[in-house]
Backbone as CSV, one residue per row, in Angstrom:
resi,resn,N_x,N_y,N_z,CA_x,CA_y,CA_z,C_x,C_y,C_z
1,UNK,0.836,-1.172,0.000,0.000,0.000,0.000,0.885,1.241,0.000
2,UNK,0.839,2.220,-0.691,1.190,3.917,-0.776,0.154,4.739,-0.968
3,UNK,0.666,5.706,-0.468,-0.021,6.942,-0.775,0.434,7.818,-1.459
4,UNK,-0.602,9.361,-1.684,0.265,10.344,-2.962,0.823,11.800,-1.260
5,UNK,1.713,11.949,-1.259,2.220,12.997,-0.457,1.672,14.249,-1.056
6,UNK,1.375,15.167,0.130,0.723,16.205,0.035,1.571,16.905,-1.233
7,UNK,0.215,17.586,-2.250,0.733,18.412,-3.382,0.614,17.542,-4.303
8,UNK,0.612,15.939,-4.349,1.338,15.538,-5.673,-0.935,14.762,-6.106
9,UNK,-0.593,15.227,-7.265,-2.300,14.192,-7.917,-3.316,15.230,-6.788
10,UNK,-4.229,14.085,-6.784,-5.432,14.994,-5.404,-4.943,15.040,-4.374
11,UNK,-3.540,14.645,-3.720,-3.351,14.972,-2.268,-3.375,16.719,-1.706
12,UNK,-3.867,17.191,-0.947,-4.316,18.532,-0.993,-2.613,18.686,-0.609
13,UNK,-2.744,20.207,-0.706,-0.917,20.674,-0.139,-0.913,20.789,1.556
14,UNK,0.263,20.782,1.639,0.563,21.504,2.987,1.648,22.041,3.071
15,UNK,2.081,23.292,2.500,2.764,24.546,2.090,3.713,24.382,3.592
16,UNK,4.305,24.205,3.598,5.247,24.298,4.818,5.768,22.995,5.856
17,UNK,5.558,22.137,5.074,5.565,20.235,5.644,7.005,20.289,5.681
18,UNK,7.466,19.621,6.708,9.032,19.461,6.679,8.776,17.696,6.688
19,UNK,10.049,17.051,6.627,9.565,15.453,6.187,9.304,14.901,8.040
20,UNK,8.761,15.636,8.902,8.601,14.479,9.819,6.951,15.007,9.529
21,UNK,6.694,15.355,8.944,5.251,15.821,9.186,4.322,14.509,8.330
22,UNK,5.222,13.766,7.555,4.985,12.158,6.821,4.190,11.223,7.794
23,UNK,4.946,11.596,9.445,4.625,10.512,10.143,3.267,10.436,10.716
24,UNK,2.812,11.870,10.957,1.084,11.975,10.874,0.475,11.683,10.257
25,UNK,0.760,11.788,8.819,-0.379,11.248,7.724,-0.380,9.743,7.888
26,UNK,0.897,9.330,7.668,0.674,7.738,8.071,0.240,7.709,9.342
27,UNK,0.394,7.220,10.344,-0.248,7.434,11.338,-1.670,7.889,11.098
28,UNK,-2.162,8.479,10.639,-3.298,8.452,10.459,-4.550,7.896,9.523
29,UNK,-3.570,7.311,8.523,-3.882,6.420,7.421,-3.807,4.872,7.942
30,UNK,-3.008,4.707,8.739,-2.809,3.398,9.388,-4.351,2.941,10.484
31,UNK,-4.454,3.902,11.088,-5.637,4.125,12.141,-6.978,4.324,11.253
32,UNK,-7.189,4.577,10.224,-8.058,4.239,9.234,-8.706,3.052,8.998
33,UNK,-7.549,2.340,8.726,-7.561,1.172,8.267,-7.227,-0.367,9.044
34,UNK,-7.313,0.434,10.558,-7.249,-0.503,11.385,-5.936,-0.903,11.733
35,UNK,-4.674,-0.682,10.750,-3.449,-1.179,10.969,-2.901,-1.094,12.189
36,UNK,-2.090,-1.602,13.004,-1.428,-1.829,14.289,-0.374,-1.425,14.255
37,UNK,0.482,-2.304,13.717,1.837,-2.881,13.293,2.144,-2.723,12.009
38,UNK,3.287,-2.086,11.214,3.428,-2.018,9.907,4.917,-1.767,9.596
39,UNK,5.357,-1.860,8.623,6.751,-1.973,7.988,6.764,-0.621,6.999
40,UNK,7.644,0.161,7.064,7.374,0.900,5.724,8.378,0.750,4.644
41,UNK,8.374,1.600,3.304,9.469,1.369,2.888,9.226,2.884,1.551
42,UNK,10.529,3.121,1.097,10.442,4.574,0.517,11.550,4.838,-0.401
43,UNK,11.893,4.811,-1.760,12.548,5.123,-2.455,12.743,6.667,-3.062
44,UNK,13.700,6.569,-2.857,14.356,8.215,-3.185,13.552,9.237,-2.690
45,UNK,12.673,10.061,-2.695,12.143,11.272,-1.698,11.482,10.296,-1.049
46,UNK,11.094,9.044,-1.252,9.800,8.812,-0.031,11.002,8.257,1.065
47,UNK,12.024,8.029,0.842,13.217,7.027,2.031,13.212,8.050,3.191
48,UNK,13.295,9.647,2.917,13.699,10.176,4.060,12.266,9.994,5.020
49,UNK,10.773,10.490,4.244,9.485,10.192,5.070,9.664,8.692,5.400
50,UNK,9.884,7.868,5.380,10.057,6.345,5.836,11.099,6.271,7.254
51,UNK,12.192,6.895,7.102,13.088,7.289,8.360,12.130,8.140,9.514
52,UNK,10.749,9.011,8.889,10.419,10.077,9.607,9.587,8.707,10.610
53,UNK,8.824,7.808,9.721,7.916,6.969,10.366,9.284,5.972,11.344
54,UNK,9.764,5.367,11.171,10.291,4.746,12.003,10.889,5.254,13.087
55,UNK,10.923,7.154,12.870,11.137,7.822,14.350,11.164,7.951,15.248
56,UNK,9.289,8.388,14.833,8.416,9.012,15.354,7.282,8.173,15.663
57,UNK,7.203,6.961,15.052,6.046,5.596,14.885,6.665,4.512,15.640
58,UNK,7.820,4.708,16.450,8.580,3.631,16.544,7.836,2.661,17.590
59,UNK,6.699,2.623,17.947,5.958,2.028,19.144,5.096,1.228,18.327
60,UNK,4.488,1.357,16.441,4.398,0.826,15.307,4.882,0.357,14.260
61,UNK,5.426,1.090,13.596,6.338,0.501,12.809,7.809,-0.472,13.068
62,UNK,7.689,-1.584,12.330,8.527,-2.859,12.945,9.827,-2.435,11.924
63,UNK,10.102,-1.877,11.186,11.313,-1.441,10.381,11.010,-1.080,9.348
64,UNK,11.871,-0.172,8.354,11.734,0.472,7.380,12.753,0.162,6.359
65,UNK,12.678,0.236,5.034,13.575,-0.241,3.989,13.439,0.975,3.060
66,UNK,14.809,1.779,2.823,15.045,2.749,2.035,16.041,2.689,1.155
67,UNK,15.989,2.727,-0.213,16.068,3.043,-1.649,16.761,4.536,-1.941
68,UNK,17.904,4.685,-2.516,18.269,5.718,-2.647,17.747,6.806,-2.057
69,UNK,17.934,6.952,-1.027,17.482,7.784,-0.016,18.705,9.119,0.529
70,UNK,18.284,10.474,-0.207,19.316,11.259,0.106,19.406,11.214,2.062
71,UNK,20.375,12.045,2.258,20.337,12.375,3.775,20.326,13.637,3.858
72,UNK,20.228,14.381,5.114,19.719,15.143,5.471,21.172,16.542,5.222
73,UNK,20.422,17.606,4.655,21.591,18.212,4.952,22.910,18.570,5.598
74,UNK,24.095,18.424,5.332,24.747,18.582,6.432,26.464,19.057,6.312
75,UNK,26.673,19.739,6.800,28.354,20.417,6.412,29.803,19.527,6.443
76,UNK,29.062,18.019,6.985,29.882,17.517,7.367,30.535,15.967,6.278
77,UNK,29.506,16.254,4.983,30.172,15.875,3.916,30.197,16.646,2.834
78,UNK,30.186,16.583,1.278,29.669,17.586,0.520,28.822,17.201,-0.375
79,UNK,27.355,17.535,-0.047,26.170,16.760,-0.021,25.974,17.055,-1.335
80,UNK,26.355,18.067,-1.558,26.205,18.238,-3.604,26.863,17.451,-4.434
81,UNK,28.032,16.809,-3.870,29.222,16.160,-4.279,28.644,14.610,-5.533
82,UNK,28.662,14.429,-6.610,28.449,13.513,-7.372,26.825,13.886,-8.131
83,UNK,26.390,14.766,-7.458,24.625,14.665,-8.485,24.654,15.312,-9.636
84,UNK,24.189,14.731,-10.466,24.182,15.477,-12.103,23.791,16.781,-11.860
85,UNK,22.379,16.888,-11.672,21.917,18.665,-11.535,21.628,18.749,-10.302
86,UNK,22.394,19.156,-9.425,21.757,19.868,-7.920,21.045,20.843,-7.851
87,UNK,20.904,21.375,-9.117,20.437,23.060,-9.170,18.985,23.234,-7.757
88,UNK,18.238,22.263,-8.430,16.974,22.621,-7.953,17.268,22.288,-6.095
89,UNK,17.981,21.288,-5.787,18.322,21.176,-4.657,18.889,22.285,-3.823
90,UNK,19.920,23.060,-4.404,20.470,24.245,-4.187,19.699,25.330,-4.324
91,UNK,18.418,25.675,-5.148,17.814,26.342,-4.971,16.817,26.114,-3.797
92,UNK,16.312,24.860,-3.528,15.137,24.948,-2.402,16.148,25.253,-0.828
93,UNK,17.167,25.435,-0.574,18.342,25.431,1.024,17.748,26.745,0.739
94,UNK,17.234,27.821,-0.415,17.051,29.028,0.408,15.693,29.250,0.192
95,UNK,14.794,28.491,0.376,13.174,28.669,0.732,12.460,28.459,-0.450
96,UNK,11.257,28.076,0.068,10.365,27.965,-0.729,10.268,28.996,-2.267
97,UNK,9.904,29.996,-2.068,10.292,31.280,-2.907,11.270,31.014,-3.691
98,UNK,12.236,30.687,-3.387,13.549,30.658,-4.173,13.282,29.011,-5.445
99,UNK,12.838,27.984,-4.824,12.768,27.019,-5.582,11.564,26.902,-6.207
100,UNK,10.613,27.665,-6.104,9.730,27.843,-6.724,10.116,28.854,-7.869
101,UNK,10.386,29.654,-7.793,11.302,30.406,-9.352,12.464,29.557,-10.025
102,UNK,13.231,28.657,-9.248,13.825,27.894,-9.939,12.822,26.839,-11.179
103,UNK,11.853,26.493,-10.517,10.888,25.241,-11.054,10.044,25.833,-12.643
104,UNK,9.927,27.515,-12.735,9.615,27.774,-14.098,10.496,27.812,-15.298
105,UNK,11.497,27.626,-14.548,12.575,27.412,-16.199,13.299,25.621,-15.637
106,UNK,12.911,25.045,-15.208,13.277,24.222,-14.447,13.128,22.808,-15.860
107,UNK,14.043,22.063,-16.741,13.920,21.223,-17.204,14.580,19.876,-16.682
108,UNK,14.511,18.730,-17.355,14.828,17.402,-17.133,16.303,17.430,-17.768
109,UNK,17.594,16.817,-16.980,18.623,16.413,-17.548,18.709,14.976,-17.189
110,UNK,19.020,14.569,-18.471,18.975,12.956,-19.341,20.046,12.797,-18.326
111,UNK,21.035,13.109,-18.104,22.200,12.435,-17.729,22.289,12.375,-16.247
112,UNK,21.436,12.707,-15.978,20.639,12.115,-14.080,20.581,10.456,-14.396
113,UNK,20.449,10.249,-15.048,19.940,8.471,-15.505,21.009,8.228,-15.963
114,UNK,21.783,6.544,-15.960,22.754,5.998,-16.704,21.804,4.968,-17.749
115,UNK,22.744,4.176,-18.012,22.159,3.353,-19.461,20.916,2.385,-18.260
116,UNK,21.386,1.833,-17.318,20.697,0.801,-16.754,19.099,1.549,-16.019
117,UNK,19.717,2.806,-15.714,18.413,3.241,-15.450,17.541,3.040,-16.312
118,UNK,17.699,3.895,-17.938,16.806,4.307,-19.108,16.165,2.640,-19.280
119,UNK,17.344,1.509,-19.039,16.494,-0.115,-19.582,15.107,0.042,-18.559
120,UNK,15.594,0.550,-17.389,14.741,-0.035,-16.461,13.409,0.317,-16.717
121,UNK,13.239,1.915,-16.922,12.301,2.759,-17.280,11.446,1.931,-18.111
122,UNK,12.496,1.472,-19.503,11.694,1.025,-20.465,10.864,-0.197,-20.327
123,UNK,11.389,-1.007,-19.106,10.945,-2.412,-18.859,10.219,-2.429,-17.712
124,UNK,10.601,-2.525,-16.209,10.224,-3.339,-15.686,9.221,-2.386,-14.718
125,UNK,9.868,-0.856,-14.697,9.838,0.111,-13.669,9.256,1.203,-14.872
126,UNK,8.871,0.699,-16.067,7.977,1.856,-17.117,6.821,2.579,-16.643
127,UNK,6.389,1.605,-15.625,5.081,2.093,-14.691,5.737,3.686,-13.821
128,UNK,6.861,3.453,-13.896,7.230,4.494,-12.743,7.099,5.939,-13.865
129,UNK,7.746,5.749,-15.010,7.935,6.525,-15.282,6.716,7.098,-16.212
130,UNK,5.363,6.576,-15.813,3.734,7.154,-16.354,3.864,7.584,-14.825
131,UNK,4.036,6.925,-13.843,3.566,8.077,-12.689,4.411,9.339,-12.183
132,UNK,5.347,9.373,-12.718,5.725,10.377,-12.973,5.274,11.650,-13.635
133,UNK,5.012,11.073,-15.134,4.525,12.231,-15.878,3.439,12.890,-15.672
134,UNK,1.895,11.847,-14.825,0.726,12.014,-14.317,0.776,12.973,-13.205
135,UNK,1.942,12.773,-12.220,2.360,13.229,-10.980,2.771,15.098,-11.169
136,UNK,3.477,15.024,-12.262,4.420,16.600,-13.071,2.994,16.994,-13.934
137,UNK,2.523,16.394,-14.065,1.125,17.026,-15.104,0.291,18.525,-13.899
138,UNK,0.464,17.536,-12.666,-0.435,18.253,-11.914,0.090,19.198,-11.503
139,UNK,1.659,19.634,-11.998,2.038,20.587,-11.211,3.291,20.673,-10.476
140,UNK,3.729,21.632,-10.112,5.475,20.942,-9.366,5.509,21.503,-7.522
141,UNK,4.096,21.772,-7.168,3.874,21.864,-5.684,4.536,20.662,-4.709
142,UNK,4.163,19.916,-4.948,4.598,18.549,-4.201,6.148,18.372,-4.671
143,UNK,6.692,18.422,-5.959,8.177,18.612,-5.523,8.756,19.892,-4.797
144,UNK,8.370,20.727,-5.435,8.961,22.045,-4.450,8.663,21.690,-2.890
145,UNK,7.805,21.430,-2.589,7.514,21.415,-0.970,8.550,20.018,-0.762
146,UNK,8.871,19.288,-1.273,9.707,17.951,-1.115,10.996,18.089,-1.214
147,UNK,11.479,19.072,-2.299,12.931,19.624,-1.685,13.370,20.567,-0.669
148,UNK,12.179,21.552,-0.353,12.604,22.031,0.692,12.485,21.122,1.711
149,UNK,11.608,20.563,1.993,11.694,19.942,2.906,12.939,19.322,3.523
150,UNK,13.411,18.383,2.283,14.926,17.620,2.615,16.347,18.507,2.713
151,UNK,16.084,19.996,1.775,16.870,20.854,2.241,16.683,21.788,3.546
152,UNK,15.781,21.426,4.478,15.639,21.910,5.869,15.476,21.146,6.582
153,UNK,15.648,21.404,8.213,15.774,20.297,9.181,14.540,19.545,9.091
154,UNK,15.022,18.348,9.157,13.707,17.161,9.228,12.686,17.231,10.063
155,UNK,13.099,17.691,11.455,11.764,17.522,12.105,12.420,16.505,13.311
156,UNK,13.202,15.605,13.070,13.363,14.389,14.405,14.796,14.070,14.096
157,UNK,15.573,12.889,14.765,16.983,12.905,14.953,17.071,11.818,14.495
158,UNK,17.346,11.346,13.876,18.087,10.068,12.821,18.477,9.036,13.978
159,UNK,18.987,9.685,14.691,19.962,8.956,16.049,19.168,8.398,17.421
160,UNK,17.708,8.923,16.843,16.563,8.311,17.593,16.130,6.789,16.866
161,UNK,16.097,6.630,16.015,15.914,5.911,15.408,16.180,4.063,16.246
162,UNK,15.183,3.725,16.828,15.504,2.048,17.437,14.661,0.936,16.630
163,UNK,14.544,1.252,15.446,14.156,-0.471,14.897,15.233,-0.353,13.433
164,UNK,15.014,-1.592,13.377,15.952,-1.765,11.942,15.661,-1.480,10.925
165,UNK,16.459,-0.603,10.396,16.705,-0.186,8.794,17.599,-0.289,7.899
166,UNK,17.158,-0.534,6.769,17.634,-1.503,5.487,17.848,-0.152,4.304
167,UNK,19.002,0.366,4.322,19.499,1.279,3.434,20.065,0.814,2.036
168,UNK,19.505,0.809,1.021,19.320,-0.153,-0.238,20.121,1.371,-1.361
169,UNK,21.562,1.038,-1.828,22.039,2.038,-2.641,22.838,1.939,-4.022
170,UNK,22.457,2.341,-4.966,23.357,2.424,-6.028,24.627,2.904,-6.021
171,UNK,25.380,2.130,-6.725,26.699,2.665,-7.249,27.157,3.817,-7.845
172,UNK,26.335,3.513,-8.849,26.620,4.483,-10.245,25.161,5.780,-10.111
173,UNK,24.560,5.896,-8.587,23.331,6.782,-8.575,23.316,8.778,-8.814
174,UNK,23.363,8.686,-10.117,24.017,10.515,-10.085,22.750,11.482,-9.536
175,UNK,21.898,11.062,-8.997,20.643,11.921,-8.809,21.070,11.913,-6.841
176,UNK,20.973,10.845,-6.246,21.369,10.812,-5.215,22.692,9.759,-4.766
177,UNK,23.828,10.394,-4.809,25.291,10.028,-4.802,25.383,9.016,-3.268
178,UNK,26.247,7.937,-3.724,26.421,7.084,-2.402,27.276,7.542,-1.049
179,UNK,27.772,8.946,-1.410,27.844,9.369,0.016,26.803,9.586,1.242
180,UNK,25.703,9.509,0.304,24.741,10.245,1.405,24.235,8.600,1.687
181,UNK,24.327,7.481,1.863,24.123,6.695,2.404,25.104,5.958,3.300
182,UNK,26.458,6.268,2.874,27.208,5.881,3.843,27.014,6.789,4.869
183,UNK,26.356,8.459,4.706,25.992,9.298,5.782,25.412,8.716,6.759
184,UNK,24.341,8.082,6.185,23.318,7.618,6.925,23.573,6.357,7.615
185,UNK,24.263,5.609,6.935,24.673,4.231,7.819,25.161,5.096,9.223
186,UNK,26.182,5.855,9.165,26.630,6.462,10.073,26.010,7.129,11.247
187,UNK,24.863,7.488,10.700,23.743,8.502,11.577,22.616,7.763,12.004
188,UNK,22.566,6.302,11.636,21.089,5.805,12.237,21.997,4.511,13.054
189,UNK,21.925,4.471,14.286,22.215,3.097,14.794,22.005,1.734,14.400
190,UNK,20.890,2.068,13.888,20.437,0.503,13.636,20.506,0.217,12.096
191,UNK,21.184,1.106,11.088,20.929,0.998,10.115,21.929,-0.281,9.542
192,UNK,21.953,-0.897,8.258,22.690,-1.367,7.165,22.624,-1.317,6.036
193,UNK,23.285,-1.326,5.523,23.677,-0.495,4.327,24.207,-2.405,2.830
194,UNK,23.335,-2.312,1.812,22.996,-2.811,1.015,23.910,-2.124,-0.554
195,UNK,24.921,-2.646,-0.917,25.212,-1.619,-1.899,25.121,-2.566,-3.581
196,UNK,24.418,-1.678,-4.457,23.909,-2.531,-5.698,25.355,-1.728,-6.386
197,UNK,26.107,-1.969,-6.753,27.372,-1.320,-7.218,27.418,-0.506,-8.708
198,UNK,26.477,-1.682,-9.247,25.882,-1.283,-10.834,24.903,0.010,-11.364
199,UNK,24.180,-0.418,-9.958,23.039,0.339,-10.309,22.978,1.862,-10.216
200,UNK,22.136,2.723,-10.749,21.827,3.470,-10.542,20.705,4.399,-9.885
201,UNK,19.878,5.169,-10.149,18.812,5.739,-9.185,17.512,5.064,-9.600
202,UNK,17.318,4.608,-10.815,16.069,3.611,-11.159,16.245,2.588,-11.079
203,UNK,17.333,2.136,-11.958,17.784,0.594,-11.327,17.535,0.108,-10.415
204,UNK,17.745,0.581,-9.314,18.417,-0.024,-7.940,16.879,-0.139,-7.254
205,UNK,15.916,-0.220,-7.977,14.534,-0.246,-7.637,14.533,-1.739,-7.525
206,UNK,14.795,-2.307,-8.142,15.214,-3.809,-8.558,15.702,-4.608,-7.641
207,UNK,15.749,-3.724,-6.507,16.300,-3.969,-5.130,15.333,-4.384,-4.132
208,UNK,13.676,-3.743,-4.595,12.516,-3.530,-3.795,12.018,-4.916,-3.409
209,UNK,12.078,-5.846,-3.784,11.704,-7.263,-3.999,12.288,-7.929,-2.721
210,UNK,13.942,-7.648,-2.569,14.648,-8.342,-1.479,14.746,-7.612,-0.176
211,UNK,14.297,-6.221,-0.377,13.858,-5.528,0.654,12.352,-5.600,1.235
212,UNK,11.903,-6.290,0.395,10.147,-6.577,1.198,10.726,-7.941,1.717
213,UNK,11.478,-8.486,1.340,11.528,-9.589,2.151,12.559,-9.620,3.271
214,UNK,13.266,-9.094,3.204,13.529,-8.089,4.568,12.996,-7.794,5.418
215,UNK,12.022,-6.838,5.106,11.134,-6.495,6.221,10.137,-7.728,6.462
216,UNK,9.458,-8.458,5.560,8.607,-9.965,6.089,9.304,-10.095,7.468
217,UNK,10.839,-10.617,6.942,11.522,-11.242,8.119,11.774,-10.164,9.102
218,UNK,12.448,-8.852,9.455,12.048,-8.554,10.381,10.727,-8.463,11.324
219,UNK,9.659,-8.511,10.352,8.257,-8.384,11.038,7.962,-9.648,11.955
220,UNK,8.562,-11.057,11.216,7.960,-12.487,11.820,8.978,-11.950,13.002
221,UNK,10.179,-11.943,13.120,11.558,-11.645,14.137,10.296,-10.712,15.095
């Protein structure tokens, strides 16, 4: 089960969401639906809201599995270091305002993707890339509010973090570079770190399969 994060399709906005603000909606989507106990899991912008739930949910959620998952800003590597276009990233660190004028001249660079990505697109993960275009049709609210977000403080401490997490990363990922997961191995106690060497930022989706079964087994554990 997923959901659409505020801004993106019919999810209404919420103009000022930093990523722990993820853990309410779930949390409240869970209590909907009766859920108790749940696992999450989040590739590339959804990995950091997946860290927010295993926070802040940690009395629910039994572990989380994240997919090229940038980390959180920080001076203490150089977080721009390897991404094809940071632009828009570098534009949302100075506010909303600012990355929102970035986003009208704001185009797609091809070379964010390597060759294995573009197969993937075309094959297995083609689905991803219609929800994409459906997702950008509606508008670029839900990304703008999604980079600022990850370019401002999260909301909770990484280092709070007590159930297990499964940090799943490409090699060759130029959209989100494998420093920021060795960041994170570093910053979450309980984390481990999974490295697809080949892959890249779509690719490494290909990963999602052995990470649900991951979490199965942490859940029976």
């Amino acid at each position: 089960m997923s959901y659409g994060r505020p801004g993106y399709g019919d999810s209404s906005p919420n103009v000022g969401r930093n990523v722990a603000s993820a853990a309410a909606d779930v949390g409240q989507i869970a209590d909907l639906l009766g859920i108790d106990r749940f696992a999450v899991m989040g590739a590339s912008g959804g990995g950091p809201h997946a860290l927010a739930c295993a926070a802040l949910l940690s009395d629910r959620v039994v572990g989380a599995a994240c997919l090229a998952c940038p980390a959180p800003y920080s001076d203490a590597f150089d977080w721009y270091a390897g991404m094809a276009s940071p632009d828009a990233l570098r534009s949302a660190a100075g506010g909303r305002d600012e990355r929102a004028r970035f986003a009208l001249t704001e185009t797609f660079d091809e070379s964010q993707f390597t060759a294995r990505d573009w197969a993937a697109l075309s094959g297995t993960w083609a689905s991803l890339g219609r929800d994409a275009g459906e997702a950008g049709a509606a508008g670029p609210d839900g990304l703008i509010d999604d980079d600022v977000a990850f370019a401002g403080p999260w909301g909770f401490d990484l280092g709070s973090i007590s159930v297990p997490v499964l940090l799943v990363q490409g090699g060759e990922d130029r959209v989100i570079p494998p420093s920021h997961a060795d960041w994170l191995l570093g910053a979450i106690p309980t984390a481990e770190l999974w490295l697809r060497p080949h892959d890249g930022h779509i690719s490494v989706l290909d990963g999602c399969a052995v990470g649900l079964d991951w979490l199965r087994q942490i859940a029976r554990d």
